[in-house]
C-alpha positions, 0 to 999 in steps of 0.5 A: 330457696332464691335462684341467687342462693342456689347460684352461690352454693353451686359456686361454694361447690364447684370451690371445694371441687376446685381445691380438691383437684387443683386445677385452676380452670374451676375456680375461673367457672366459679365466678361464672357462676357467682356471676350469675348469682348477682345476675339472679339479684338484679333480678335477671330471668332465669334463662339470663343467668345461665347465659351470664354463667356461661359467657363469664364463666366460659370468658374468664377461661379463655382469658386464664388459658391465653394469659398462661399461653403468653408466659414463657415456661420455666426450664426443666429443673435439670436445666434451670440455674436456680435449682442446679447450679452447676448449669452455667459452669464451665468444664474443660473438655480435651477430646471426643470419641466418634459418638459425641461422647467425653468424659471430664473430671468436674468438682472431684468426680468423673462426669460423663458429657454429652454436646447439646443438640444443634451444637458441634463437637470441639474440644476445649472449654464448653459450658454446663446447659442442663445435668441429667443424672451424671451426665453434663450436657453442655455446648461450646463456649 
């Protein structure tokens, strides 16, 4: 059997691993290896193409984790607007107990609330920033 056949069906393999698992970070060592597939077709010594396996393999890795490190993350669907929307809402507080507790009446039922972290506590109308569970924690507007 050829090197580059050998080099094709190790990368049809570390595939069908990849979409078994779903981690992304196979498919990236996946062109490493179809890279070194070329690399046995342009007639590259065997000790070139596990160095072109590596280096493209193991580049196309680092690349896929420094592109996912610059993106921001998505908030928590508790926090996130577009799958609860009543974060962004607005609900009128009248008084809080020593603890930084509230209760308040929100779309016909009680709710409790809870101030969001680095937030002071005051009365009046605060807005919706994340819901867990039936707890609204919000902030003042």
């Amino acid at each position: 059997m050829a090197e580059s056949t050998v080099w094709w069906v190790l990368a049809g393999a570390v595939i069908a691993v990849e979409l078994l698992s779903g981690t992304f970070y196979l498919l990236m060592m996946a062109i490493g290896l179809a890279a070194a597939a070329v690399a046995a077709n342009l007639g590259a010594s065997l000790s070139a193409q596990v160095v072109v396996a590596a280096v493209v393999g193991g580049g196309a890795v680092i690349a896929w984790r420094a592109y996912k490190q610059r993106r921001p993350t998505a908030p928590r669907a508790s926090a996130n607007p577009d799958v609860n929307l009543d974060v962004g809402e607005t609900v009128h507080v009248a008084a809080w107990d020593a603890e930084g507790h509230a209760s308040v009446k929100y779309r016909g039922a009680n709710w409790q609330v809870v101030i969001a972290p680095g937030n002071t506590v005051v009365p009046g109308t605060c807005t919706i920033v994340e819901v867990l569970g039936n707890r609204l924690i919000v902030k003042p507007t």
